[in-house]
PAZAPA-4460 file (N, C-alpha, C; in steps of 0.05 Angstrom, whole numbers, plus 32768, in hexadecimal, padded with zeros to 4 digits):
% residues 282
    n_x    n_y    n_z   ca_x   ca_y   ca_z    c_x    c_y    c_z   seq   type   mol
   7E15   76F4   744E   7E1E   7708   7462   7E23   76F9   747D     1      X     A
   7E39   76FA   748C   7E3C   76F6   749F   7E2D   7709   74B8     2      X     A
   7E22   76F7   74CA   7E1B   7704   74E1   7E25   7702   74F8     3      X     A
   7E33   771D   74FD   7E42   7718   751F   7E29   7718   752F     4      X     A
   7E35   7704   7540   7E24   76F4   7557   7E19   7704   7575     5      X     A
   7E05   7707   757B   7E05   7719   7596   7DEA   770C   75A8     6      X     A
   7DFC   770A   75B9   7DE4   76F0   75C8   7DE1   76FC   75EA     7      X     A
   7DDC   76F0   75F3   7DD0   76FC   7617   7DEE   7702   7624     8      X     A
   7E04   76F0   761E   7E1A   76E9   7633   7E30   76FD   7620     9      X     A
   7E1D   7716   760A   7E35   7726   7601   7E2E   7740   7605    10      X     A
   7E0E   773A   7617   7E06   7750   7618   7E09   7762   7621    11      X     A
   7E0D   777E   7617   7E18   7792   7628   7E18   7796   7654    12      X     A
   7DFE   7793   7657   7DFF   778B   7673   7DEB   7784   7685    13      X     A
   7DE6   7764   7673   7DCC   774D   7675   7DDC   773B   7683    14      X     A
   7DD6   772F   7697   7DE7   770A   7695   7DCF   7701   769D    15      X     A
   7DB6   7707   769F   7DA1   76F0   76A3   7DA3   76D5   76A0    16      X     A
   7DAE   76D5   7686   7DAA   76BB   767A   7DC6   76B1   766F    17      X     A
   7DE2   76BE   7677   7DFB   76BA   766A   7DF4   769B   767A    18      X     A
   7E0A   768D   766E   7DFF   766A   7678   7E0A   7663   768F    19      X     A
   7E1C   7662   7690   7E1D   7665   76B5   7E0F   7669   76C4    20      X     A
   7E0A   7680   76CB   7DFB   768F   76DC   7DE1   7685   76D3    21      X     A
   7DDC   767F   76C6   7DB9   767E   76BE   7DBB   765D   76C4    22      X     A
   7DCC   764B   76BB   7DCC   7631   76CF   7DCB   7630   76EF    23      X     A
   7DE2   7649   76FC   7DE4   763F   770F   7DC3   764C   7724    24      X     A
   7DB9   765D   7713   7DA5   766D   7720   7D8D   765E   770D    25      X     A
   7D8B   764D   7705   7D76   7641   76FB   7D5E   763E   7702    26      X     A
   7D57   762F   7713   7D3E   762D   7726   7D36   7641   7730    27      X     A
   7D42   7658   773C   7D3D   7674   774A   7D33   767E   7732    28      X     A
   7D3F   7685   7723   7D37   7692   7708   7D19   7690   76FB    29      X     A
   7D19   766D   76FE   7CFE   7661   76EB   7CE4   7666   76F8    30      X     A
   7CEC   7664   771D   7CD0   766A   7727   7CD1   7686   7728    31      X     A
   7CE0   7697   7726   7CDA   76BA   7721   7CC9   76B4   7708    32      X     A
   7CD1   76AF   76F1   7CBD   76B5   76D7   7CAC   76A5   76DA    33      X     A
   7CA3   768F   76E6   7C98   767D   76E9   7C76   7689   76DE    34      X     A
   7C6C   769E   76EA   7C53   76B2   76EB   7C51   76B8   76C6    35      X     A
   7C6A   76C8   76C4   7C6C   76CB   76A3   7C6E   76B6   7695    36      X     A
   7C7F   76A8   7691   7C78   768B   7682   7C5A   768A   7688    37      X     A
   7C4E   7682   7697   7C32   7671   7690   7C24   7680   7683    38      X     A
   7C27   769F   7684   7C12   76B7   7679   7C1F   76AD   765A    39      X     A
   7C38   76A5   764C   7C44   76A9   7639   7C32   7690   7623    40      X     A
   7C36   7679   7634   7C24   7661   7632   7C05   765E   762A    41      X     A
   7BFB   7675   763B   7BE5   766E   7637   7BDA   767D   761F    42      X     A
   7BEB   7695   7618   7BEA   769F   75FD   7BE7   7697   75ED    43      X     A
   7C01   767A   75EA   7C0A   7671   75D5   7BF8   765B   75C6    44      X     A
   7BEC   7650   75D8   7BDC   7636   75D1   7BDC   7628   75C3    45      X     A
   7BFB   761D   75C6   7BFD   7608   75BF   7BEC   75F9   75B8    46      X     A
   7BEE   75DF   75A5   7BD9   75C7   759D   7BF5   75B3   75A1    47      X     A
   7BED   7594   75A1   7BFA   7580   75A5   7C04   7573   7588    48      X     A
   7BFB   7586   7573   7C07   757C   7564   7C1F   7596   7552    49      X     A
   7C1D   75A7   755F   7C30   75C1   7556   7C49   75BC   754C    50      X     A
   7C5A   75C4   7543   7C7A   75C5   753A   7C75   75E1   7552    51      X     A
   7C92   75E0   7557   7C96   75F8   7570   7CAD   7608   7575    52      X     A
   7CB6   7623   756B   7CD3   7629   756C   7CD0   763B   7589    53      X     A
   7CE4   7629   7596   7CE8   7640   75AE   7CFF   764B   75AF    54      X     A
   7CFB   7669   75B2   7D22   7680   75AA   7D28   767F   75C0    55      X     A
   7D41   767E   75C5   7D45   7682   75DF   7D43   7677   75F4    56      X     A
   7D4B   7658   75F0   7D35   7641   75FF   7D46   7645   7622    57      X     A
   7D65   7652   761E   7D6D   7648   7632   7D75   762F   7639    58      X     A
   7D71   762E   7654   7D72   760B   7662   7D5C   75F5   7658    59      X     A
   7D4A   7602   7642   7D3A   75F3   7639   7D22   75ED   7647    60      X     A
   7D17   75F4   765F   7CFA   75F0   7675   7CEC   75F9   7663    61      X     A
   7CE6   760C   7655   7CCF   761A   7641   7CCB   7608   762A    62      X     A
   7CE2   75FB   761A   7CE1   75E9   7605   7CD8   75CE   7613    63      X     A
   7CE0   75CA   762E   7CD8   75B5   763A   7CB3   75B0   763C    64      X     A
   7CB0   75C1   764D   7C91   75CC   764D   7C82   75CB   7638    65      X     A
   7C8A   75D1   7620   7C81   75CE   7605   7C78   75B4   7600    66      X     A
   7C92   75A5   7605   7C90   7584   75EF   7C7C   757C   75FE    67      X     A
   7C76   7580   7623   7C59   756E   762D   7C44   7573   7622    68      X     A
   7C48   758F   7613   7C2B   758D   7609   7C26   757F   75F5    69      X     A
   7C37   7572   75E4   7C38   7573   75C0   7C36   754F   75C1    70      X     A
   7C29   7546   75AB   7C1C   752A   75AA   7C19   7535   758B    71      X     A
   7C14   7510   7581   7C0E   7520   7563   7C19   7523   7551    72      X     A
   7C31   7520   7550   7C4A   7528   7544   7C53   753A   754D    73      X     A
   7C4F   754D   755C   7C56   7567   7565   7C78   756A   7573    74      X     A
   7C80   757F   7568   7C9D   7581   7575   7CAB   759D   757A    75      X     A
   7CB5   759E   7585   7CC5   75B8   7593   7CDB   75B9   7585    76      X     A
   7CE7   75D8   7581   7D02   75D6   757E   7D0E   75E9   7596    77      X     A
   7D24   75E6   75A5   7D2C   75FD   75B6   7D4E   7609   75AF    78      X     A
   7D43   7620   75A0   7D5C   7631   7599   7D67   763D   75AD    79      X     A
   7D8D   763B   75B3   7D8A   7655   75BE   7DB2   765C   75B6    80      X     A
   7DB8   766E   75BC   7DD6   766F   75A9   7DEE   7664   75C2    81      X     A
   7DDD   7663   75D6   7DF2   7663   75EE   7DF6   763D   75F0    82      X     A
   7E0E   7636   75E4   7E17   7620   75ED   7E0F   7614   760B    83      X     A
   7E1D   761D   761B   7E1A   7615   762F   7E01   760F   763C    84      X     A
   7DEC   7625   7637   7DC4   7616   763D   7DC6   760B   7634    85      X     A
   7DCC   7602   761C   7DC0   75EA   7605   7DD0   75D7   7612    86      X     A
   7DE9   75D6   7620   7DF3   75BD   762E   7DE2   75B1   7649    87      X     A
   7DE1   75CB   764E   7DCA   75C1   766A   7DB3   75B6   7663    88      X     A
   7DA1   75C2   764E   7D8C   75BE   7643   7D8D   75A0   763D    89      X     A
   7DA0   7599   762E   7DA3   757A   7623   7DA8   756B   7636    90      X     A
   7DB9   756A   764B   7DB9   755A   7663   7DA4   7555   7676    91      X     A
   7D87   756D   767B   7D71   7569   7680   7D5D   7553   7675    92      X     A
   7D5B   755B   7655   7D4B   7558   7648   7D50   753E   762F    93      X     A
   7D64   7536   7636   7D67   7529   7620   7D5F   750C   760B    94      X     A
   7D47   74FE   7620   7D3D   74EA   7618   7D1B   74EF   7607    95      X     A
   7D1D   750F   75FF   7CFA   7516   75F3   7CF4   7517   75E0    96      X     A
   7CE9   750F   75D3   7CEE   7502   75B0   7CD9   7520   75A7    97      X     A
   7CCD   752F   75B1   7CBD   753E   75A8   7CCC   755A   75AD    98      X     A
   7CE4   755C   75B8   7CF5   756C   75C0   7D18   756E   75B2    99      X     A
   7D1D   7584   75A1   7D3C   7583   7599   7D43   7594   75A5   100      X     A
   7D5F   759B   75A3   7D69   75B9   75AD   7D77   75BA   7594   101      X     A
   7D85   75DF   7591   7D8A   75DC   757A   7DA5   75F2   7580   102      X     A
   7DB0   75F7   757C   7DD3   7611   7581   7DD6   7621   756A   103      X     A
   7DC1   7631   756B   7DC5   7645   7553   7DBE   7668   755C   104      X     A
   7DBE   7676   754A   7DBD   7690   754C   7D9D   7695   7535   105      X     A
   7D90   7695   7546   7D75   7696   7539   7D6E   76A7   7521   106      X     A
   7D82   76BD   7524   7D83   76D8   7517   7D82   76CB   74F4   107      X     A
   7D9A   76BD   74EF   7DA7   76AF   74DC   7D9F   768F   74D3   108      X     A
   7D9B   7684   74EC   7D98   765F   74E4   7D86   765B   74CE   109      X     A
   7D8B   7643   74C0   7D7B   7638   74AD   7D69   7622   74B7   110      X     A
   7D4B   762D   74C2   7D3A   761B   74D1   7D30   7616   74B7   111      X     A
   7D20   7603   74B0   7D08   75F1   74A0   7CF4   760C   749C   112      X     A
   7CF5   760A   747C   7CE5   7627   7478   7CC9   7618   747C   113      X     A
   7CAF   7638   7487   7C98   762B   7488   7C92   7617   7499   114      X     A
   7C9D   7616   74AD   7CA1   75F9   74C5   7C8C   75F8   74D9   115      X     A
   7C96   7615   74E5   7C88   7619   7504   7C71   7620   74FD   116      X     A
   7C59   760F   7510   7C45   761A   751D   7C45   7637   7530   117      X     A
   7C4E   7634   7539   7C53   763F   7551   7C76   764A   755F   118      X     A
   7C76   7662   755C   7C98   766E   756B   7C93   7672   7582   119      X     A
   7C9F   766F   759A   7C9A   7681   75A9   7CB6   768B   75C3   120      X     A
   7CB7   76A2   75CE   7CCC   76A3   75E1   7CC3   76B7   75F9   121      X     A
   7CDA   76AA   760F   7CD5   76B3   761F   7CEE   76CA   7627   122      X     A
   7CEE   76DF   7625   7D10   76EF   7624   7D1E   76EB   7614   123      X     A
   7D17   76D9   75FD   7D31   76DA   75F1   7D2D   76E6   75CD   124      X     A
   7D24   76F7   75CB   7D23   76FD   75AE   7D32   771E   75AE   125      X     A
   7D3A   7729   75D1   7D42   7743   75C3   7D5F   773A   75C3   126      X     A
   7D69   772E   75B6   7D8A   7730   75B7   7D8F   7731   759E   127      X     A
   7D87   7735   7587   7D93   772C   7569   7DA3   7749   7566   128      X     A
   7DB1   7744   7559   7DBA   7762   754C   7DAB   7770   7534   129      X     A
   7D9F   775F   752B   7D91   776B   7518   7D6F   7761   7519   130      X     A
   7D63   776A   7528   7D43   775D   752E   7D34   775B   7512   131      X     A
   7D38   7773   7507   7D23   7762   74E7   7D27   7751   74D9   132      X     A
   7D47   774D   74D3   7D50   7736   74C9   7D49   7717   74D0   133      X     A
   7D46   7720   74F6   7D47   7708   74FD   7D30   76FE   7502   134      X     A
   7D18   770F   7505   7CFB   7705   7503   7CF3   7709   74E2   135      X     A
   7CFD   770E   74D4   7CFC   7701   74B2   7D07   76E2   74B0   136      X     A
   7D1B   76DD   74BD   7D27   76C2   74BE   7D0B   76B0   74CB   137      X     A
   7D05   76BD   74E2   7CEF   76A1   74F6   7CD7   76A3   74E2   138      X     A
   7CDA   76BB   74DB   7CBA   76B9   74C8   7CBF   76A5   74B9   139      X     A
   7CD0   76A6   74AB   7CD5   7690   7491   7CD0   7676   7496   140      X     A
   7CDC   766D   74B7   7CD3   7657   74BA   7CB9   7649   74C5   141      X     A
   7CA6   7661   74C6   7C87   765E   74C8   7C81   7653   74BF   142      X     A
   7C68   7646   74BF   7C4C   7637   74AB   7C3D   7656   74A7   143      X     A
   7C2F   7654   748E   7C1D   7664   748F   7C0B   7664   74A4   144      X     A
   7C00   7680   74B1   7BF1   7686   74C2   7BF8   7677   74E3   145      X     A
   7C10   7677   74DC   7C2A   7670   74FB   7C21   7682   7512   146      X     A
   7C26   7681   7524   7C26   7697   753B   7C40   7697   7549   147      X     A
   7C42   76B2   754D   7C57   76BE   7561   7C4E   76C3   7577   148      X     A
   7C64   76BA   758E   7C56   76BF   75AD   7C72   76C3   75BD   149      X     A
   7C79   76E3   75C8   7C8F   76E5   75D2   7C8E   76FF   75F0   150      X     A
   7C9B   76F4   75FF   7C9A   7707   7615   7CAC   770F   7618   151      X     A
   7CB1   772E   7622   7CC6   773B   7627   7CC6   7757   763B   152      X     A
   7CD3   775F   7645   7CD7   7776   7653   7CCD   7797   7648   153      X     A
   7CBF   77A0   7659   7CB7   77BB   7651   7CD0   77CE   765F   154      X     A
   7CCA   77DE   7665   7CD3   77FE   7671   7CE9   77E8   7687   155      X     A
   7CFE   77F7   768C   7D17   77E0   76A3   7D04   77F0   76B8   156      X     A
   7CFD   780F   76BD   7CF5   7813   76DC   7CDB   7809   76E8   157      X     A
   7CCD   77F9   76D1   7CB5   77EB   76E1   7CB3   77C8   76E3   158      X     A
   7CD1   77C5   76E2   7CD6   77AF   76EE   7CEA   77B8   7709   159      X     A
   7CDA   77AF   7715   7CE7   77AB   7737   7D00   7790   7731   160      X     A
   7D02   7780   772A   7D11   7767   772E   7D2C   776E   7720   161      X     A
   7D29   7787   770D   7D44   778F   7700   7D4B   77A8   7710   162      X     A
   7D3E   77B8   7721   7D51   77D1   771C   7D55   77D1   7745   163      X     A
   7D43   77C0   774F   7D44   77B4   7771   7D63   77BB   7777   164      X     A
   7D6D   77CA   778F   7D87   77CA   7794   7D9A   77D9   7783   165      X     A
   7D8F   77E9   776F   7D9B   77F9   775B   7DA9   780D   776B   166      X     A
   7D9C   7814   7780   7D9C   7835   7797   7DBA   7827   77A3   167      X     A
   7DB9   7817   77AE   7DCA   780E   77BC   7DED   7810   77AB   168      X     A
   7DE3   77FE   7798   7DFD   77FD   7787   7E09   781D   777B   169      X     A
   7DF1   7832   7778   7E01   7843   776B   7E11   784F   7783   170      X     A
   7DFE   7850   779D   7E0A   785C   77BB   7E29   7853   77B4   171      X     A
   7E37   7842   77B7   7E4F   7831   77B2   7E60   7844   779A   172      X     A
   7E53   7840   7784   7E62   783B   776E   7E65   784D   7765   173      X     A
   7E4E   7865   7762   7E49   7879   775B   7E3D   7873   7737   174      X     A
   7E35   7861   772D   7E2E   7853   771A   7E08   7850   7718   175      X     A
   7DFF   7853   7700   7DE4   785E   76FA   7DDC   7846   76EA   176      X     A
   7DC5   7840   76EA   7DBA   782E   76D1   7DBF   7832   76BF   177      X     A
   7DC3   781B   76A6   7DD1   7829   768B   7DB2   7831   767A   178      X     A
   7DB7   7841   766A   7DA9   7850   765E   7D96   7833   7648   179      X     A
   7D79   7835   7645   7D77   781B   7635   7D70   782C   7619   180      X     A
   7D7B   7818   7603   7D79   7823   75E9   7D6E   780C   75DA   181      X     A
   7D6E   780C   75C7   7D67   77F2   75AF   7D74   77E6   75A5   182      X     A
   7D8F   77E1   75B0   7DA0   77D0   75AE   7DA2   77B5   75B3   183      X     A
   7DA7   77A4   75B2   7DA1   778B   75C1   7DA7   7783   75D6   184      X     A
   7D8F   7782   75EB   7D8F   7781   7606   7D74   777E   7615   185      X     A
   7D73   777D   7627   7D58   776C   763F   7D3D   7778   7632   186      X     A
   7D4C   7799   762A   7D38   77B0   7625   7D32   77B8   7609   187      X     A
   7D35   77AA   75F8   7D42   77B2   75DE   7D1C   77B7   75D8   188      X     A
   7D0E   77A4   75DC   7CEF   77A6   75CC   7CE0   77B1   75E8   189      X     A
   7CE9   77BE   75F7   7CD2   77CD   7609   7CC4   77E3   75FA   190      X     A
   7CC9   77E8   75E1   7CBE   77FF   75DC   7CA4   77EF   75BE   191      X     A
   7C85   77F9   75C8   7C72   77E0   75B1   7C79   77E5   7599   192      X     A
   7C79   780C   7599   7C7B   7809   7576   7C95   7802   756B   193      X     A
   7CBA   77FC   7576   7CBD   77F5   7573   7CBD   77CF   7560   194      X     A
   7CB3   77C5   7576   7CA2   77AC   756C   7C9B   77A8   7562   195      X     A
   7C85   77BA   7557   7C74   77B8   7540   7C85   77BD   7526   196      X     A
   7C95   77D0   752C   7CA9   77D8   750D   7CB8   77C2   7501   197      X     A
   7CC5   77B1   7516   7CCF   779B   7519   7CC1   7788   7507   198      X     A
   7CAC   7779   751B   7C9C   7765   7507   7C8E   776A   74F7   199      X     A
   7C82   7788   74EC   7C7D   7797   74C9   7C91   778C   74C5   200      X     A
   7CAE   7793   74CB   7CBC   7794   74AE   7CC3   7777   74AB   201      X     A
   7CB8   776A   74C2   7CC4   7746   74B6   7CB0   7731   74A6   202      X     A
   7C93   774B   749F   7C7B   7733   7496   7C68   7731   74AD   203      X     A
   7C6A   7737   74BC   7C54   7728   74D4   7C3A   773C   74D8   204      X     A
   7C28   772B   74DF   7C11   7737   74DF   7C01   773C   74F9   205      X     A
   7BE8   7745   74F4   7BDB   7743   7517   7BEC   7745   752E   206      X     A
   7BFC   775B   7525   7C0D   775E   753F   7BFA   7762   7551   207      X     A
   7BFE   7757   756E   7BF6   7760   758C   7C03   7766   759A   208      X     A
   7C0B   7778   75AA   7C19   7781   75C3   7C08   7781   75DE   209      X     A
   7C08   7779   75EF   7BFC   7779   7605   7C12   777F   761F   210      X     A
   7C0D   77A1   762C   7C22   77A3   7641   7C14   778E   7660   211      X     A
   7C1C   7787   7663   7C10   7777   767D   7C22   7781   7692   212      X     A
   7C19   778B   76B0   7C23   7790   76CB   7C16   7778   76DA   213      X     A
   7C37   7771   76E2   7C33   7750   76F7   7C47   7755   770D   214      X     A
   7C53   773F   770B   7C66   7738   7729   7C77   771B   7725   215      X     A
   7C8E   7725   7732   7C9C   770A   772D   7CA5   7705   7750   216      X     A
   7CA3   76EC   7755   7CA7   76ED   776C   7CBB   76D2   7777   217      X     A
   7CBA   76CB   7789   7CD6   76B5   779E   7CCF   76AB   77AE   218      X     A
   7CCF   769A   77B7   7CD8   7689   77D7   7CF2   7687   77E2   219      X     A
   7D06   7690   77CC   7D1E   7695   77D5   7D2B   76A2   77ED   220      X     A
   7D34   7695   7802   7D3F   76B5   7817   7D4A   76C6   7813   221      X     A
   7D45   76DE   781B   7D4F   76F2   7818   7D6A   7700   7816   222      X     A
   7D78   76E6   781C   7D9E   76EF   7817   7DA1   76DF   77F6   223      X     A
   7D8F   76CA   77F1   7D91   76BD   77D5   7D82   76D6   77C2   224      X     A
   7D73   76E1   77C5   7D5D   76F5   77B3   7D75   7708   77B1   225      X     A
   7D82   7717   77C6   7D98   772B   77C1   7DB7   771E   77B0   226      X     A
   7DBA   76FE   77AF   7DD0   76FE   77A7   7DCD   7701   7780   227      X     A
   7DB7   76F6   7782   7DA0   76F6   7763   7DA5   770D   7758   228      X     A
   7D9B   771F   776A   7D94   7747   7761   7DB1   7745   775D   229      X     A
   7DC6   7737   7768   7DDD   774C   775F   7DEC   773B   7746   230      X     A
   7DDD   7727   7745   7DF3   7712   773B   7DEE   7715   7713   231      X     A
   7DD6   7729   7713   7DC7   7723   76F6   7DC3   7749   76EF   232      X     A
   7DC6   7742   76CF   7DB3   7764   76C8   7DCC   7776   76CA   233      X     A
   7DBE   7793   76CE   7DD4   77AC   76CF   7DDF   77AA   76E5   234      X     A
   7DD4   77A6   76FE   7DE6   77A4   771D   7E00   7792   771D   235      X     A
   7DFD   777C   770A   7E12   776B   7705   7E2C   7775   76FD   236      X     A
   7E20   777E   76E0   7E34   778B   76CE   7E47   77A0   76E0   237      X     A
   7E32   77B3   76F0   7E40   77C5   76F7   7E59   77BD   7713   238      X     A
   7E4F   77A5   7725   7E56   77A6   7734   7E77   7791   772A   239      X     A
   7E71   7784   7713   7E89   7774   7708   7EA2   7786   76FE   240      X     A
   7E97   779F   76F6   7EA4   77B6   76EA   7EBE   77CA   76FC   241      X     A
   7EAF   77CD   771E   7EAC   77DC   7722   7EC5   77C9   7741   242      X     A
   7ECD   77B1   7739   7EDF   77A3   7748   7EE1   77B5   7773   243      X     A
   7ECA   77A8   7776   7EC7   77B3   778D   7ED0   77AA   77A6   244      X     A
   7EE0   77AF   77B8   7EE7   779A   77CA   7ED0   7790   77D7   245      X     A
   7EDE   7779   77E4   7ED5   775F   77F3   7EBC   7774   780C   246      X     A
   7EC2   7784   7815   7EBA   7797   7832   7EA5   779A   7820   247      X     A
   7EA1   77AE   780B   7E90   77BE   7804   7E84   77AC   77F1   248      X     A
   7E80   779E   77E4   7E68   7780   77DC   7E60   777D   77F6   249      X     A
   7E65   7772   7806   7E5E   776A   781B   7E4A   7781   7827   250      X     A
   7E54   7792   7825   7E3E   77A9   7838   7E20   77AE   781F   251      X     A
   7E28   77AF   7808   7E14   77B3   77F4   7E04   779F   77F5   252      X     A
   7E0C   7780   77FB   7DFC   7768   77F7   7DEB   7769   7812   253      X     A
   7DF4   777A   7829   7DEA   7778   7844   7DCD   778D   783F   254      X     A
   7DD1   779C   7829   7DB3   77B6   7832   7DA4   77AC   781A   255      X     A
   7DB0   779D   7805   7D99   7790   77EC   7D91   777B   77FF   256      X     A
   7D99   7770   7811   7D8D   775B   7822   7D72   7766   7831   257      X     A
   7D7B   777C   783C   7D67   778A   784C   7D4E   7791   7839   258      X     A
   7D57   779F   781F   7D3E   77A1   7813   7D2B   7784   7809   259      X     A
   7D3A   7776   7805   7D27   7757   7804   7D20   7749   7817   260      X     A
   7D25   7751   782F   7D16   7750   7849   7D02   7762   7847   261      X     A
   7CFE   7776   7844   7CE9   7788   7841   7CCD   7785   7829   262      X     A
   7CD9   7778   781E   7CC7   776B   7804   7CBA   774B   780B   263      X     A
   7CC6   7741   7825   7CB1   772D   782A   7CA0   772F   782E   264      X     A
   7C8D   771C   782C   7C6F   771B   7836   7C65   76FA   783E   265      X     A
   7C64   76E7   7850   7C62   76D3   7856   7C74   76BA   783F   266      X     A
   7C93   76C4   7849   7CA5   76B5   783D   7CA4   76BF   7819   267      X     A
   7CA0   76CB   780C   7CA0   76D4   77F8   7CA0   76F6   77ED   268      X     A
   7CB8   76EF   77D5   7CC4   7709   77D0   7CB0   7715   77B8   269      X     A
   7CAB   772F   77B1   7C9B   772D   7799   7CA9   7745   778F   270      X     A
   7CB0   774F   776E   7CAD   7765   7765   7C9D   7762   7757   271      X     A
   7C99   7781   7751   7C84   7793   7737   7C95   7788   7717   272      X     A
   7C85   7785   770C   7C99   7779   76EB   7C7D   7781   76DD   273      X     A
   7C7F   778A   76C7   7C76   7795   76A7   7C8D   7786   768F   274      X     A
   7C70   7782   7684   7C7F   7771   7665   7C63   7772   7653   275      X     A
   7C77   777C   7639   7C67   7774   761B   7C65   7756   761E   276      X     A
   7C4D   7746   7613   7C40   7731   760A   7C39   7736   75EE   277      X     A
   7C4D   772E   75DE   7C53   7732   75C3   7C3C   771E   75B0   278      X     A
   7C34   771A   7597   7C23   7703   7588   7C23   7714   7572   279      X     A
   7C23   7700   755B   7C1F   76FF   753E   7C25   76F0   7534   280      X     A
   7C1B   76FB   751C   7C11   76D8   750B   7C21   76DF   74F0   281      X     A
   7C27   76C3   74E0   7C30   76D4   74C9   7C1A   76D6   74B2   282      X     A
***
């Protein structure tokens, strides 16, 4: 069976991570999750001698982070379907013998059955088009008694960092948040028992869900934090859509400014963020 392909940069109206934008906003990006990654990490616990599949590696910093830990034989793999991370990724990273990258569609690829120690991701497992298929596929490439370790987005309205400046844009546009469904997108596994149906039907065991309320936060100034809010997510989509003149961007980018002035607190921006902290074993 062929599988049509559906990745971040097709996604209905995500560009978090389309490769461009996720290169050129790189560093801004990494210290926002920066808080989540380590919570994701410390889940995972790694050992230095692990096999390691990371989905969704991106620019590769998370697969990077990995190989320091691993001694031992230990090695990483960092999947992700978007050419272009994996170009960046490789131009970072490319002298780590405990580190590959790999250009596949995880849903489908033929990894080393029985391989991984250890899966784990950070955002990137809701995009498949078909999720049981495609956590049947990572299962396969488990070791017995493997663990899963994946973070992702709950509810879009109790993240502040996605829906920030939403007021503003509809003022303009007359345009609403898009409705979230289980389709593939930022939001696709906000819902647990979803999840759980999911990895039942792929084999996996000891499911855990853990909702965690945190914060993602910046040192960024406040005209860079607003160009972010607009530049990523549904505000993007809508505002790319919605071909606005030069005057009126300009006035919208002037009051999302104001609200990230209002969110400082001694040089730093913070929102409210909620996320499942996903685990199981096979």
């Amino acid at each position: 069976m062929k599988h049509k392909i559906i990745n971040v940069e097709q996604s209905e109206y995500w560009n978090e991570k389309s490769g461009p934008k996720w290169v050129k906003n790189e560093d801004s990006l990494n210290e926002r999750l920066s808080i989540l990654t380590n919570e994701l990490f410390t889940r995972a616990k790694i050992k230095a001698s692990d096999k390691v599949l990371d989905i969704g590696c991106g620019g590769g910093d998370t697969t990077f982070r990995v190989s320091k830990l691993l001694a031992d034989g230990g090695h990483v793999v960092g999947a992700d379907i978007s050419k272009t991370l994996l170009d960046h990724a490789k131009s970072k990273f490319s002298d780590i013998d405990t580190m590959t990258f790999v250009h596949c569609d995880a849903q489908n690829y033929s990894f080393d059955e029985k391989y991984f120690d250890k899966v784990i991701s950070r955002f990137g497992v809701m995009f498949f088009e078909s999720p049981s298929e495609a956590f049947k596929n990572i299962h396969g490439s488990m070791r017995t008694n493997g663990s899963l370790n994946f973070v992702c987005w709950t509810n879009m309205m109790e993240n502040e960092f996605i829906v920030e400046g939403m007021d503003i844009i509809t003022k303009y546009t007359e345009k609403f948040l898009p409705e979230v469904t289980k389709d593939p997108g930022p939001f696709a596994f906000s819902d647990p028992e979803y999840i759980y149906e999911v990895l039942e039907s792929a084999g996996f065991k000891s499911i855990n869900i853990d909702k965690v309320y945190t914060s993602i936060s910046t040192k960024d100034s406040a005209e860079k934090d607003a160009e972010l809010l607009m530049g990523i997510g549904p505000r993007a989509r809508i505002l790319s859509e919605e071909n606005l003149s030069n005057e009126k961007i300009s006035m919208i980018k002037d009051e999302i400014i104001k609200l990230c002035e209002q969110r400082q607190n001694e040089k730093k921006i913070t929102y409210k963020a909620c996320l499942n902290y996903v685990s199981a074993k096979k």
